[in-house]
mmCIF file as gemmi writes it, N, C-alpha and C atoms, coordinates in Angstrom:
data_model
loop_
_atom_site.group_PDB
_atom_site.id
_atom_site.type_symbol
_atom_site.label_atom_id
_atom_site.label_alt_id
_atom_site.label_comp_id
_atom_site.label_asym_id
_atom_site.label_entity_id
_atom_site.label_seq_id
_atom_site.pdbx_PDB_ins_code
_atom_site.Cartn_x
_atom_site.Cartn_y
_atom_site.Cartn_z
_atom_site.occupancy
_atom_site.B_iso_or_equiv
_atom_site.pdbx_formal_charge
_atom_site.auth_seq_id
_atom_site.auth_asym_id
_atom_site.pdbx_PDB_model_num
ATOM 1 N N . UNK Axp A 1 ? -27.886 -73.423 1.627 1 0 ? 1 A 1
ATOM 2 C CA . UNK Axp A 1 ? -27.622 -74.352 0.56 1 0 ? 1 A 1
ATOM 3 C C . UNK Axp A 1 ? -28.895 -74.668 -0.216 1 0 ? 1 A 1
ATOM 4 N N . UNK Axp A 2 ? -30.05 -74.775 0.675 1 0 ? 2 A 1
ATOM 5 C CA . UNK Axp A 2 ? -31.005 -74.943 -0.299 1 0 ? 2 A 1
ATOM 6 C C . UNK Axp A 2 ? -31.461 -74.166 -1.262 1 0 ? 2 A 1
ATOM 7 N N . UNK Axp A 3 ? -31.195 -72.956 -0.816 1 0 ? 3 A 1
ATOM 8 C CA . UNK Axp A 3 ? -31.245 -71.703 -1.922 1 0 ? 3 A 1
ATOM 9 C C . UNK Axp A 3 ? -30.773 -72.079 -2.918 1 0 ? 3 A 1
ATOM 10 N N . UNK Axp A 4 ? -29.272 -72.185 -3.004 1 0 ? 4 A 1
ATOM 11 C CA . UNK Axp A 4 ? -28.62 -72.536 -4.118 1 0 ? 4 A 1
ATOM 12 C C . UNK Axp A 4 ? -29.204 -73.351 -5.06 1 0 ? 4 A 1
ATOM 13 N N . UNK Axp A 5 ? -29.781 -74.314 -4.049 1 0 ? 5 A 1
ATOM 14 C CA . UNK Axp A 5 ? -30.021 -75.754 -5.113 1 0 ? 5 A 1
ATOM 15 C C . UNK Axp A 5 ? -31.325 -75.515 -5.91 1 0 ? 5 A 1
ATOM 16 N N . UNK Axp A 6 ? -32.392 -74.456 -5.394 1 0 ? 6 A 1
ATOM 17 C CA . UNK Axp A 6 ? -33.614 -74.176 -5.438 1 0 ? 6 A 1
ATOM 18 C C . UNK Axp A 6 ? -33.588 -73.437 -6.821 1 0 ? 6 A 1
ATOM 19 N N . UNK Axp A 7 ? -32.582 -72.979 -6.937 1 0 ? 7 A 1
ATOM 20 C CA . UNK Axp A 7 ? -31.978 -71.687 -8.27 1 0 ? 7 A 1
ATOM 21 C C . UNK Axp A 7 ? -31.603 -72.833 -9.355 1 0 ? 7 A 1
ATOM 22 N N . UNK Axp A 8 ? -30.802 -73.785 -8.863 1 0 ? 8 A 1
ATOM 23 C CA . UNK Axp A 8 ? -30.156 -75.13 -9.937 1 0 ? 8 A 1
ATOM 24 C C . UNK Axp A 8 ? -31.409 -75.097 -10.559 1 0 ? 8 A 1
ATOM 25 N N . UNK Axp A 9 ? -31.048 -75.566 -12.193 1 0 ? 9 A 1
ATOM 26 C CA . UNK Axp A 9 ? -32.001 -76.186 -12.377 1 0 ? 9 A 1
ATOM 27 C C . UNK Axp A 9 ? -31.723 -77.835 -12.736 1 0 ? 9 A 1
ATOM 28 N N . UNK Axp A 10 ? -32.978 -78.61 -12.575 1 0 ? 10 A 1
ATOM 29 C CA . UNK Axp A 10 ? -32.649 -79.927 -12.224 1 0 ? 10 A 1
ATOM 30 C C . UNK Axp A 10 ? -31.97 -80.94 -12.847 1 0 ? 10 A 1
ATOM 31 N N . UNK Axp A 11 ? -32.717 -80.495 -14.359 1 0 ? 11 A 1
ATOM 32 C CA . UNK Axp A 11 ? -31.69 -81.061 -15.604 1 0 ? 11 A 1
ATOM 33 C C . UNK Axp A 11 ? -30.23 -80.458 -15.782 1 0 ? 11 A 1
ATOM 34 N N . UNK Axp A 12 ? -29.62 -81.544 -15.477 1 0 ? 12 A 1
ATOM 35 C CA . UNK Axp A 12 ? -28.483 -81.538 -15.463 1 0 ? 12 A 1
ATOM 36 C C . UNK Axp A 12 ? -27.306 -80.402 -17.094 1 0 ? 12 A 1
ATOM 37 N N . UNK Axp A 13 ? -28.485 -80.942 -17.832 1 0 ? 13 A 1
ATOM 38 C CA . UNK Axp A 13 ? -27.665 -80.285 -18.958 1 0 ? 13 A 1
ATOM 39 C C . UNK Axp A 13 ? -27.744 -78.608 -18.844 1 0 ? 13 A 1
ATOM 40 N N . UNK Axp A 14 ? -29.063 -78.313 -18.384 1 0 ? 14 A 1
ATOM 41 C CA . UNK Axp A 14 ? -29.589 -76.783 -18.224 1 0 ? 14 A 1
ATOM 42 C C . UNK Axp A 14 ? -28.478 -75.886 -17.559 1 0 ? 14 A 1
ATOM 43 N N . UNK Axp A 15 ? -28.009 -76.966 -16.007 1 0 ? 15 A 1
ATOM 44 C CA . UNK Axp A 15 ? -27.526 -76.554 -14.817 1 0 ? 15 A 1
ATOM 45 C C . UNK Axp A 15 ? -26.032 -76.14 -15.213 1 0 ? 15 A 1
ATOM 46 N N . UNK Axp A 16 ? -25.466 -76.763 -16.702 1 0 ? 16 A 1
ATOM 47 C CA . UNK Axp A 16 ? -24.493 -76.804 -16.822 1 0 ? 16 A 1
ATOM 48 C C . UNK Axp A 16 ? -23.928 -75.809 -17.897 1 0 ? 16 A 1
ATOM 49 N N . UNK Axp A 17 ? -24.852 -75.744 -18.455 1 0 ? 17 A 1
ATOM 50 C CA . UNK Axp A 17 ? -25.65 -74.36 -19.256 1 0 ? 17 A 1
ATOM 51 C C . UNK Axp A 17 ? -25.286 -73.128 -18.787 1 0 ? 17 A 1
ATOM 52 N N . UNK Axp A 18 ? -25.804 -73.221 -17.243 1 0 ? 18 A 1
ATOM 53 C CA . UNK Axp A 18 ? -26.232 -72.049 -16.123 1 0 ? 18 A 1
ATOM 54 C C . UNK Axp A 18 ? -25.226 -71.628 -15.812 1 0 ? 18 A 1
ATOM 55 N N . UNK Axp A 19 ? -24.478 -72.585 -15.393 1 0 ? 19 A 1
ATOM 56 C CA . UNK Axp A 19 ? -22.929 -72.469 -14.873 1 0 ? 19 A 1
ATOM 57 C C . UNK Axp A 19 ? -21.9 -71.856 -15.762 1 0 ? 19 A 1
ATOM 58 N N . UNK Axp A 20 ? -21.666 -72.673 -16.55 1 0 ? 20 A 1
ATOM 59 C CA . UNK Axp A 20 ? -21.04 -72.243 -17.655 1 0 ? 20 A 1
ATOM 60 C C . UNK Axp A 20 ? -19.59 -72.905 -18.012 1 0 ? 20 A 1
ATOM 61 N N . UNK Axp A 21 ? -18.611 -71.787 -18.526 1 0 ? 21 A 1
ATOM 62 C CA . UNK Axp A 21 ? -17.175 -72.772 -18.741 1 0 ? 21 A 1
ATOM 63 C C . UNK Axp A 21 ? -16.831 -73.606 -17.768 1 0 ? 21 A 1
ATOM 64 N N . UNK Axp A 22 ? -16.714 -75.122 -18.296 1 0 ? 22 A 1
ATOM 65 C CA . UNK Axp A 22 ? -15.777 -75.722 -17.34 1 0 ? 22 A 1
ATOM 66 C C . UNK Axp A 22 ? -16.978 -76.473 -16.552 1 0 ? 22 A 1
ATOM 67 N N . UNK Axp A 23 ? -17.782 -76.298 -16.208 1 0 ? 23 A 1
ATOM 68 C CA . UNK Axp A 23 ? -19.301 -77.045 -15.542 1 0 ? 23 A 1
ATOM 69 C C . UNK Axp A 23 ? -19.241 -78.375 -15.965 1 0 ? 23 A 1
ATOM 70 N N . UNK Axp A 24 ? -19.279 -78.721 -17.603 1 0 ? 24 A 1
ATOM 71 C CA . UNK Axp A 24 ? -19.494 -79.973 -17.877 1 0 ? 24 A 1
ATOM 72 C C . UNK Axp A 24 ? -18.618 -80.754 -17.688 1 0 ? 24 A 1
ATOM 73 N N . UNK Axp A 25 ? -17.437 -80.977 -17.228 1 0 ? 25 A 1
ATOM 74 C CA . UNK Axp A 25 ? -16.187 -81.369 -16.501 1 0 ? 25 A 1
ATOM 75 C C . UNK Axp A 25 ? -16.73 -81.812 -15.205 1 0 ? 25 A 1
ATOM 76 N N . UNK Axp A 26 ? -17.664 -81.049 -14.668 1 0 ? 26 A 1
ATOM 77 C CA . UNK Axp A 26 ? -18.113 -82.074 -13.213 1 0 ? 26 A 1
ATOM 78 C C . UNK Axp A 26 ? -18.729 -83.229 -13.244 1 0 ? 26 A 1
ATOM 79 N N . UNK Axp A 27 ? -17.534 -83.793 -12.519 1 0 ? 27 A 1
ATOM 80 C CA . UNK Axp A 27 ? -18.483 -85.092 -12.27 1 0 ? 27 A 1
ATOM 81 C C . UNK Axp A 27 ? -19.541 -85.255 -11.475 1 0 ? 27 A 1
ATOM 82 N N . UNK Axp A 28 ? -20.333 -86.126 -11.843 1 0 ? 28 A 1
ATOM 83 C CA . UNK Axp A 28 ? -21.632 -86.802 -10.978 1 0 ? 28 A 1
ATOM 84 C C . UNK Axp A 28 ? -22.977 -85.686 -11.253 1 0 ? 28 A 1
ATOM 85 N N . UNK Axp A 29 ? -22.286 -84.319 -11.714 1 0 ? 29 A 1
ATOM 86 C CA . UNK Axp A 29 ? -23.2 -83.53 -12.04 1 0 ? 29 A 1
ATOM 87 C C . UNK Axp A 29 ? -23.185 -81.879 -10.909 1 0 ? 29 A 1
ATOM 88 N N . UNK Axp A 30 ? -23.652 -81.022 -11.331 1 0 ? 30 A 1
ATOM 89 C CA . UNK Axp A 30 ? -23.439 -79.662 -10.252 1 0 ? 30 A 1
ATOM 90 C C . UNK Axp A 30 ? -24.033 -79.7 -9.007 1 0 ? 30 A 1
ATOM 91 N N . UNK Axp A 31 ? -24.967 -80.531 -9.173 1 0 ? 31 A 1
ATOM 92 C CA . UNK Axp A 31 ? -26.36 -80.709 -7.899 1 0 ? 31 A 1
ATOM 93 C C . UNK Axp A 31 ? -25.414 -81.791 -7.134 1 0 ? 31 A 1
ATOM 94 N N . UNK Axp A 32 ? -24.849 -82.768 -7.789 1 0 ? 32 A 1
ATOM 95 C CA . UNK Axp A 32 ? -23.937 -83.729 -6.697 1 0 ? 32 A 1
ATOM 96 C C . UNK Axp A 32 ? -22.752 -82.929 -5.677 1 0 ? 32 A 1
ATOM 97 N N . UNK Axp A 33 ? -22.323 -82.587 -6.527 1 0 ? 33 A 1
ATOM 98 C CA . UNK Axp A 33 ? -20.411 -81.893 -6.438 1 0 ? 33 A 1
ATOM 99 C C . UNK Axp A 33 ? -21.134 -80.791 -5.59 1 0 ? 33 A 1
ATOM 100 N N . UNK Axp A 34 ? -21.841 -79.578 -5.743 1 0 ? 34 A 1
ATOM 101 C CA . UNK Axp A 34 ? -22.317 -78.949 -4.319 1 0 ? 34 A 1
ATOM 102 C C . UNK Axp A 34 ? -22.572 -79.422 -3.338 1 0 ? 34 A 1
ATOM 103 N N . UNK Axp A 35 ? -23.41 -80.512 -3.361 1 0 ? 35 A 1
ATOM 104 C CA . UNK Axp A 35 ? -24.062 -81.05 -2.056 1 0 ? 35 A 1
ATOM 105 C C . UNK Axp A 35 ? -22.769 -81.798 -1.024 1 0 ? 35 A 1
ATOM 106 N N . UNK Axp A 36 ? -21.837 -82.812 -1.881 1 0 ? 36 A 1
ATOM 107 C CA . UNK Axp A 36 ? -21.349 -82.905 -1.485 1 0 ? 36 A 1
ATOM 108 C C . UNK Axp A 36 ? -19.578 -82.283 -0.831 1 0 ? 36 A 1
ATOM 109 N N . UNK Axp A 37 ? -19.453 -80.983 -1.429 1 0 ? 37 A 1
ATOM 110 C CA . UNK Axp A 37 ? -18.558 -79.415 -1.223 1 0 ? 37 A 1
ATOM 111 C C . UNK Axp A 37 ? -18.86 -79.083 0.045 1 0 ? 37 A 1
ATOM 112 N N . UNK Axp A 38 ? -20.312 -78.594 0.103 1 0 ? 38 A 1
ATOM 113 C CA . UNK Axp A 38 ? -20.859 -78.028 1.267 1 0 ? 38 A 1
ATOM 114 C C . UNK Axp A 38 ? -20.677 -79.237 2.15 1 0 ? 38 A 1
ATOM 115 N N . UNK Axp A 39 ? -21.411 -80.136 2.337 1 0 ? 39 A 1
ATOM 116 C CA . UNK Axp A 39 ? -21.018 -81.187 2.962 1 0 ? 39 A 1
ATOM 117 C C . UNK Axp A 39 ? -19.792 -81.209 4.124 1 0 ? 39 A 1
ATOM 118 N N . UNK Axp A 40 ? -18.84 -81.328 3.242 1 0 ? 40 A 1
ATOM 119 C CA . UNK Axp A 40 ? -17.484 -81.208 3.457 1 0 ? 40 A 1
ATOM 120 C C . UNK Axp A 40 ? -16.903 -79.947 3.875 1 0 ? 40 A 1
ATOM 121 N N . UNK Axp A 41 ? -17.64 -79.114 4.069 1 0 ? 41 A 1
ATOM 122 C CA . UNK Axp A 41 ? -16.881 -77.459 4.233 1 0 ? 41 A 1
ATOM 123 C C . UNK Axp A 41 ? -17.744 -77.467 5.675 1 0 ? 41 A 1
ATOM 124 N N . UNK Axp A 42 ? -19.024 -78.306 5.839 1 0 ? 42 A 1
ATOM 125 C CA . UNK Axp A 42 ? -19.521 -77.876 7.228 1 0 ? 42 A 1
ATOM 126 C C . UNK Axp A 42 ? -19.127 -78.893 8.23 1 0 ? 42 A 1
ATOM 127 N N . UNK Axp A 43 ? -18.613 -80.357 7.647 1 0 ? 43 A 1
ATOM 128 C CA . UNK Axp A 43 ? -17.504 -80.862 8.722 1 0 ? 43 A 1
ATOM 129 C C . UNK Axp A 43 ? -16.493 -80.52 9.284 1 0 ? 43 A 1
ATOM 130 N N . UNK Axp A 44 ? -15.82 -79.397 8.503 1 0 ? 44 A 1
ATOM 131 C CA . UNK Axp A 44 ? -14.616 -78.825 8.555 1 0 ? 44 A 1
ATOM 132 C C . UNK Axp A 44 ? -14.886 -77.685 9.377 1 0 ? 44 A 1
ATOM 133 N N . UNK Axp A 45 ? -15.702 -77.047 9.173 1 0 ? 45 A 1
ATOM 134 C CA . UNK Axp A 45 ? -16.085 -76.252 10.477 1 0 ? 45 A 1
ATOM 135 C C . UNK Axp A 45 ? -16.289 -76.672 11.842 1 0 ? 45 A 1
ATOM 136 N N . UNK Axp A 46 ? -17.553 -77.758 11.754 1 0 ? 46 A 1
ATOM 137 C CA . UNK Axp A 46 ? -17.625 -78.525 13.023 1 0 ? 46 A 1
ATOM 138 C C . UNK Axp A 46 ? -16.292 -79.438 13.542 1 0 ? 46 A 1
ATOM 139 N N . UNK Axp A 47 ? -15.533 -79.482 13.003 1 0 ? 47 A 1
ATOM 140 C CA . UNK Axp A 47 ? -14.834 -80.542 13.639 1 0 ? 47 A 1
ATOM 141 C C . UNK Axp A 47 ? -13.677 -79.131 14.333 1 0 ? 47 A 1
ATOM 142 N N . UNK Axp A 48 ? -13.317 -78.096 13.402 1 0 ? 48 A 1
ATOM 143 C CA . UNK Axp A 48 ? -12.662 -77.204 13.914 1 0 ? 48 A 1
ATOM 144 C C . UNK Axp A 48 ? -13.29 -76.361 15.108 1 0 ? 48 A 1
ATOM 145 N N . UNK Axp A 49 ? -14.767 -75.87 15.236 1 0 ? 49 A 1
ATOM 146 C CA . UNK Axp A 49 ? -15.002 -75.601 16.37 1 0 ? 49 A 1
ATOM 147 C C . UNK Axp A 49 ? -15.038 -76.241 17.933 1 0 ? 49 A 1
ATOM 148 N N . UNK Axp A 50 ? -15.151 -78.109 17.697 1 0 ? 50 A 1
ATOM 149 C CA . UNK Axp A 50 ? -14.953 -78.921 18.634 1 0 ? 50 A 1
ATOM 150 C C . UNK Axp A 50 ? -13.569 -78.633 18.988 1 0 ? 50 A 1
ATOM 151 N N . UNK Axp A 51 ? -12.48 -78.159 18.449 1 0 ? 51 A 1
ATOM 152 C CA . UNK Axp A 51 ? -11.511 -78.477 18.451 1 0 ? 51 A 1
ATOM 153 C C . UNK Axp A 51 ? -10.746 -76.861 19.215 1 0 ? 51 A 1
ATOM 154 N N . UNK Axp A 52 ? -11.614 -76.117 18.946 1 0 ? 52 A 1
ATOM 155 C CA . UNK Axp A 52 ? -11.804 -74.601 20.157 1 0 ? 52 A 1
ATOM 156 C C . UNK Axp A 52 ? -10.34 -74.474 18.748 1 0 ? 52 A 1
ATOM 157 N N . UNK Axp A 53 ? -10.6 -74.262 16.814 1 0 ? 53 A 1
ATOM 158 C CA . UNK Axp A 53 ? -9.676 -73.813 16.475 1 0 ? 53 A 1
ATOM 159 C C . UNK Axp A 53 ? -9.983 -72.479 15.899 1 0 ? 53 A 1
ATOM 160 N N . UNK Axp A 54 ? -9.431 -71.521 15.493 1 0 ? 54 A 1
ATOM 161 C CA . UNK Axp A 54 ? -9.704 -70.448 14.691 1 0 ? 54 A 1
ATOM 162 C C . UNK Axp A 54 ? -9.162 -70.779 13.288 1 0 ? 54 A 1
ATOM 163 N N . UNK Axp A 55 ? -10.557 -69.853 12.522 1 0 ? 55 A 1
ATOM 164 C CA . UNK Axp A 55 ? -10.45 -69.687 11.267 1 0 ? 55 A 1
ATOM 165 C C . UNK Axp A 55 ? -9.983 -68.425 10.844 1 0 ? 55 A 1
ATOM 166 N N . UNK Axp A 56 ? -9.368 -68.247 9.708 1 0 ? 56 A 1
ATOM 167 C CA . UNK Axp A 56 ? -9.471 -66.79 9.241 1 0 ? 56 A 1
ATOM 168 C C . UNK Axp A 56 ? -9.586 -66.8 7.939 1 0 ? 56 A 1
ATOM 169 N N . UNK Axp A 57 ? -10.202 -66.216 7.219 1 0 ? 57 A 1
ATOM 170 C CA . UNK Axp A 57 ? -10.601 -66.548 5.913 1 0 ? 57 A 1
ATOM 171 C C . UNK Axp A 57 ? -10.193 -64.963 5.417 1 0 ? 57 A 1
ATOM 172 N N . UNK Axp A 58 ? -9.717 -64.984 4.492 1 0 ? 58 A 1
ATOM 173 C CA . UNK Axp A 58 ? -8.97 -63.614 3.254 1 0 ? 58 A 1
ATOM 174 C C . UNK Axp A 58 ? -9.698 -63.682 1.998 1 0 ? 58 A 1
ATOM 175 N N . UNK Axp A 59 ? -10.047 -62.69 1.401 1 0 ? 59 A 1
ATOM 176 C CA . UNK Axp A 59 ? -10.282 -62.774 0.295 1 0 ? 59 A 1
ATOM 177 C C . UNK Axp A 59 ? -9.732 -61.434 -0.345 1 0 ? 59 A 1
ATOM 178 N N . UNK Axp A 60 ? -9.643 -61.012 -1.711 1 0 ? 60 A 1
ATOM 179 C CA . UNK Axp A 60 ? -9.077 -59.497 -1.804 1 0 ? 60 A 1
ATOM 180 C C . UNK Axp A 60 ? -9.885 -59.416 -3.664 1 0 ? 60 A 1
């Protein structure tokens, strides 16, 4: 994750720039809404591995 954020750039308007369609629609800003995504995607892991569950993830 820090990678990611290391690539952001800090000004918000730049980042949104970077991103592109649809970016400036985030709230709180891209640097928020990641931090707190990831956040939330690595509770969801931890709470599923406490929980002895399987994942399976698809993509195509």
């Amino acid at each position: 994750m820090r990678a990611i954020l290391a690539t952001l750039p800090t000004d918000e308007t730049a980042a949104v720039s970077l991103i592109g369609e649809g970016a400036e629609g985030i709230a709180g800003g891209p640097r928020k809404y990641l931090l707190e995504h990831f956040d939330a995607l690595r509770e969801f892991y931890r709470d599923a591995s406490q929980r002895h569950l399987l994942l399976v993830l698809w993509w195509d």
